[in-house]
C-alpha positions in Angstrom: -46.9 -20.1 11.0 -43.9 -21.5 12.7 -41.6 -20.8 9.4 -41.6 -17.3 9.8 -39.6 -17.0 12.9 -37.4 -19.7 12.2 -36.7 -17.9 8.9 -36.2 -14.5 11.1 -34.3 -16.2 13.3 -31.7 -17.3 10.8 -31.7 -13.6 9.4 -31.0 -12.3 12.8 -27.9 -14.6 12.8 -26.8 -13.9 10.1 -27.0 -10.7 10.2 -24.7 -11.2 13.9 -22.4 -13.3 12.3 -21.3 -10.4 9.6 -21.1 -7.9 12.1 -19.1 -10.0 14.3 -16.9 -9.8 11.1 -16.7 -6.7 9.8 -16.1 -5.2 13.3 -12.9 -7.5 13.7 -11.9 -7.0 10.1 -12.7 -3.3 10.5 -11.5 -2.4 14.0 -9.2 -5.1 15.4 -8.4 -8.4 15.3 -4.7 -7.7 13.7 -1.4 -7.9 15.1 1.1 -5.3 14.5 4.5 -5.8 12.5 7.6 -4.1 10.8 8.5 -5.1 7.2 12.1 -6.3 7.2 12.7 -5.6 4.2 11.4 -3.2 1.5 8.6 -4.8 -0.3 5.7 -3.8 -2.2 1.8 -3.8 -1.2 -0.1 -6.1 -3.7 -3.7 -6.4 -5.1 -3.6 -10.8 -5.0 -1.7 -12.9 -2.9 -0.6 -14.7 -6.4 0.7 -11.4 -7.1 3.0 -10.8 -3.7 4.0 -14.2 -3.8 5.4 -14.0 -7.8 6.5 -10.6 -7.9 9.7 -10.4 -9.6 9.6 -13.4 -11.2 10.8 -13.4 -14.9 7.8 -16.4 -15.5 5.0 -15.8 -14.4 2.9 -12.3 -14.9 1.5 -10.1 -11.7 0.3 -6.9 -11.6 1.9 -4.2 -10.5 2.4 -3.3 -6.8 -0.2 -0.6 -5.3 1.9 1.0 -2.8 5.7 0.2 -1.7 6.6 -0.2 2.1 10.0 0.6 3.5 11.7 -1.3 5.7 10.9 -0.8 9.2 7.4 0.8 8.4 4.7 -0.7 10.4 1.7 -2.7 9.7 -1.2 -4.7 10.9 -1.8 -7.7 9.6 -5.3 -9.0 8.9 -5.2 -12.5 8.1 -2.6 -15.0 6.6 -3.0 -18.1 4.0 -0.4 -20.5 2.9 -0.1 -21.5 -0.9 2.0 -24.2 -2.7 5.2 -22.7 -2.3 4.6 -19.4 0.0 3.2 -17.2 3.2 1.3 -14.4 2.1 -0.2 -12.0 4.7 -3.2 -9.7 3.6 -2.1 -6.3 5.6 -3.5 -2.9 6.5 -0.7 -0.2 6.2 -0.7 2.8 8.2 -2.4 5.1 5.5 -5.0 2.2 5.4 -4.2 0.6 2.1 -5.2 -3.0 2.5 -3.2 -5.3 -0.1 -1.1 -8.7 0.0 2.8 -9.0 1.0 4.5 -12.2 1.5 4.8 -13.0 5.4 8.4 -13.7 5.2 9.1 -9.9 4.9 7.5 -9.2 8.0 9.0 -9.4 11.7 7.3 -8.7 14.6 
């Protein structure tokens, strides 16, 4: 008898704990920011963090950004060899730009 509201109890939190997220991924939780330089709006974070290079293949980008053009940024992660910010533009295209474009 006990099981059931232990097991509603974890439901419950759960439950919390992805509404706690999706109303800080949805309405807040992001810091405003200018690209400093023109750079294109990307599906991966492989893909903002290779564009251009003559090596390595990455989709195209979704949307391009001109410099000065604000944006909120969402979250950040670090790989091997670069900063890539996952960003919500102002027309509310969410996609992946390399941080180092960005100033606040």
């Amino acid at each position: 008898m006990k099981r059931v509201p232990i097991a509603v109890g974890i439901l419950v939190a759960i439950a919390a704990a992805a509404g706690v997220w999706f109303g800080y991924m949805w309405f807040g939780g992001s810091s405003a920011v200018v690209t400093s330089d023109e750079t294109g709006v990307f599906p991966s974070k492989h893909d903002a963090a290779y564009a251009g290079s003559e090596s390595i293949k990455t989709a195209p980008a979704l949307v391009r950004l001109r410099r000065g053009e604000s944006v909120s940024v969402l979250w950040d992660t670090y790989g091997k060899d670069y900063w890539a910010c996952y960003i919500r533009t102002s027309a509310k295209q969410r996609g992946w730009v390399l941080c180092a474009l960005l100033s606040a």
